[in-house]
N, C-alpha and C positions, 0 to 999 in steps of 0.2 A: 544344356539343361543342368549339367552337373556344375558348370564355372555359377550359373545363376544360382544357384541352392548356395555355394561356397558364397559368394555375393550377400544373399541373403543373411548369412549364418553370422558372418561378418556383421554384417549393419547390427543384426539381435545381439550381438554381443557387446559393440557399441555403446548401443543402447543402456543395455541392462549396467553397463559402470557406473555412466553419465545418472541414474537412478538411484537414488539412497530412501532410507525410511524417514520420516520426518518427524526424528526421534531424539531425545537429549542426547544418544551417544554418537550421534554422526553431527552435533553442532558443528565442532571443532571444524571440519573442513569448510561449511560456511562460511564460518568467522571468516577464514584464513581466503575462500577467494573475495568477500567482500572487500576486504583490506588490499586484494590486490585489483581491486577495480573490475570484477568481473562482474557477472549476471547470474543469478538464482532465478529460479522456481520454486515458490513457497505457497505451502496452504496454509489460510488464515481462517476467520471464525465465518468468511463468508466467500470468499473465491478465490481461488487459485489464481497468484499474483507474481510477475517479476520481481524480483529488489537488487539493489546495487547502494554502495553507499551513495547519498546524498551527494555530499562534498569532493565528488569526484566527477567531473565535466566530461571525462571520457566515457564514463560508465553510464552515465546518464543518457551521453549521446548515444551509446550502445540499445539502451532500452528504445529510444525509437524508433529507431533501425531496426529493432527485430517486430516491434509492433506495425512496421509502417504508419507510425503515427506524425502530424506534422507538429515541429515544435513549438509551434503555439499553443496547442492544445498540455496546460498545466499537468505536472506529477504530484499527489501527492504525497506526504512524508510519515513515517512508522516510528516511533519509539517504542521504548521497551516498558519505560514507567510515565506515570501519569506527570510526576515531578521532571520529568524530563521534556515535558512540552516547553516550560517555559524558556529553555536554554535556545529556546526557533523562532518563538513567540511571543507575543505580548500577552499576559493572560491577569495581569493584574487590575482589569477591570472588571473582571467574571466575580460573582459569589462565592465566598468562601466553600467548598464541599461542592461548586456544581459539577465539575470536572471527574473529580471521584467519584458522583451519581452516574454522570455520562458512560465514564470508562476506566477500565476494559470493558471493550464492547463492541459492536457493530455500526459503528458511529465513525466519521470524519468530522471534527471542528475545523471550520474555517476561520481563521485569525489572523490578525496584521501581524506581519512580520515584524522582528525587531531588530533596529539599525547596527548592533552587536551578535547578533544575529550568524553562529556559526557556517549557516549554509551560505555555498558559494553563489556567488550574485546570478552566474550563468544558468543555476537553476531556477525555470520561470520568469528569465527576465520579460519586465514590464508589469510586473504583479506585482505589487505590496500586501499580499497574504498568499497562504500557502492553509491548505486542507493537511489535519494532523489524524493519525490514527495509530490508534492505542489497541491491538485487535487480541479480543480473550481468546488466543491462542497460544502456549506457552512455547509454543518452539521456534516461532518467528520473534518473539521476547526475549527470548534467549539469543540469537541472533545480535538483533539491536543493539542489545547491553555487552555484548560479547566485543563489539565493531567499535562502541565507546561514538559512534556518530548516531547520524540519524538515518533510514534507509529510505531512498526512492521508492514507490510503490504504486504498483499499475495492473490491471488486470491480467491474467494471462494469456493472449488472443491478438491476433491480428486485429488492428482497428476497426471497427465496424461488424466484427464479428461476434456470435455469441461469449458469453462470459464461460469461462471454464469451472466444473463443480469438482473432475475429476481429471487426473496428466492425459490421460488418452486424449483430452477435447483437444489438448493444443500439443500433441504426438509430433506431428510435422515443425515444431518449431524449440524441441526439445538440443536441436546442434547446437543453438545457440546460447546456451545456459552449461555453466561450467558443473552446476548439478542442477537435476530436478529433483524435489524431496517430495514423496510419495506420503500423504495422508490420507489415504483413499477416498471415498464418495461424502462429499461435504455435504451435508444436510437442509443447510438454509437455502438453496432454491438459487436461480439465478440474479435475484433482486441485489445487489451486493449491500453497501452501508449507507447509512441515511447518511445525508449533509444536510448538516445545521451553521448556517451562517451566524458566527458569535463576535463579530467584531465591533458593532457599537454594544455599548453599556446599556444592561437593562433591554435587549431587542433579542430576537432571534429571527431568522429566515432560515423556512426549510429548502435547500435547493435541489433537494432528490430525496424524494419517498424512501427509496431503498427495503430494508426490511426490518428496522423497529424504529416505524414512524410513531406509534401510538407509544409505544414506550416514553420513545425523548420528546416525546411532546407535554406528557406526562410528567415528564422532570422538568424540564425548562419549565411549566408554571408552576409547581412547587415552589421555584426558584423567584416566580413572580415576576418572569423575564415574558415578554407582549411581544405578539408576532408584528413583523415590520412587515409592510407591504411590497410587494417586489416589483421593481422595476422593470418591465418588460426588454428594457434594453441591458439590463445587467445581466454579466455572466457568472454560471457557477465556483471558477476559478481553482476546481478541482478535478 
């Protein structure tokens, strides 16, 4: 009874390193395992998500290894500023100002990738776009810009699992993360971010509800941008 209590005391202790606040003054370590290719736990403006750089094949493969996710199933990618989309993407056929109506925010754009295109090919091969998120959280933005890349990002949950709102939901899978950063109880609900499909000119497709459908629906016609009809055989690709 006594070795199991020492056992136990142990694991809590573990634990509680691997645990940080998710707060400007513990960025720094972030930064620093991004850049060495490891795996975070980050809370965003709408779920508690993996990230790893981008541009690193190991770390990628890492994320779905701990999701059990197969690797078909698309990542998508986090910057820190809006202006920093287009260094992934092709964005120069969008409206001037839509992007900065979009976000920060709870939104995923989906856009063709561009053939100079910093990310490594191995990320999502066979896709020519890549789902972008810009999430009004500042401490995952600080991240980003800190990494000077762009970061992987994925829910926090074994595939098929519910979405995480707070670290306990995905407790069991906190070994795997070189920190978990603690924001406590995320508000927006489990719906995560809308995806709006922006790659032809002038079109949108919503590929998931998420949680400010009416929002960017609202923007995008402002923008005078027309819903595109959806292919029943096309995928969301994020």
């Amino acid at each position: 009874m006594e070795l199991d209590s020492r056992r136990f005391n142990v694991s809590l202790e573990m634990k509680n390193e691997v645990v940080l606040p998710a707060t400007e003054a513990y960025a720094d370590e972030a930064i620093k395992s991004i850049k060495q290719g490891k795996v975070i736990a980050v809370p965003t403006d709408t779920l508690y998500g993996f990230a790893c750089d981008a541009c690193s094949t190991g770390a990628v493969n890492k994320i779905y290894e701990i999701k059990g996710r197969k690797q078909t199933s698309p990542l998508a990618i986090c910057v820190g500023d809006v202006s920093d989309i287009e260094r992934f993407a092709v964005t120069d056929h969008l409206p001037h100002g839509l992007l900065d109506n979009l976000l920060p925010g709870p939104v995923t754009v989906v856009l063709s990738r561009d053939e100079s295109s910093l990310l490594e090919k191995t990320l999502n091969p066979g896709l020519d776009s890549i789902g972008v998120r810009v999430p009004d959280s500042n401490f995952i933005r600080i991240i980003a810009r800190g990494s000077n890349s762009a970061l992987a990002l994925t829910s926090a949950n074994l595939s098929g699992q519910p979405s995480s709102v707070c670290i306990h939901d995905f407790e069991d899978l906190w070994e795997h993360c070189a920190y978990v950063y603690d924001g406590g109880l995320l508000p927006s609900g489990r719906a995560g971010s809308t995806v709006v499909d922006l790659i032809t000119g002038g079109k949108y497709q919503i590929l998931r509800s998420g949680s400010a459908l009416k929002e960017t629906v609202a923007i995008l016609h402002r923008y005078s941008l027309e819903e595109k009809i959806k292919n029943p055989s096309e995928k969301a690709g994020v």
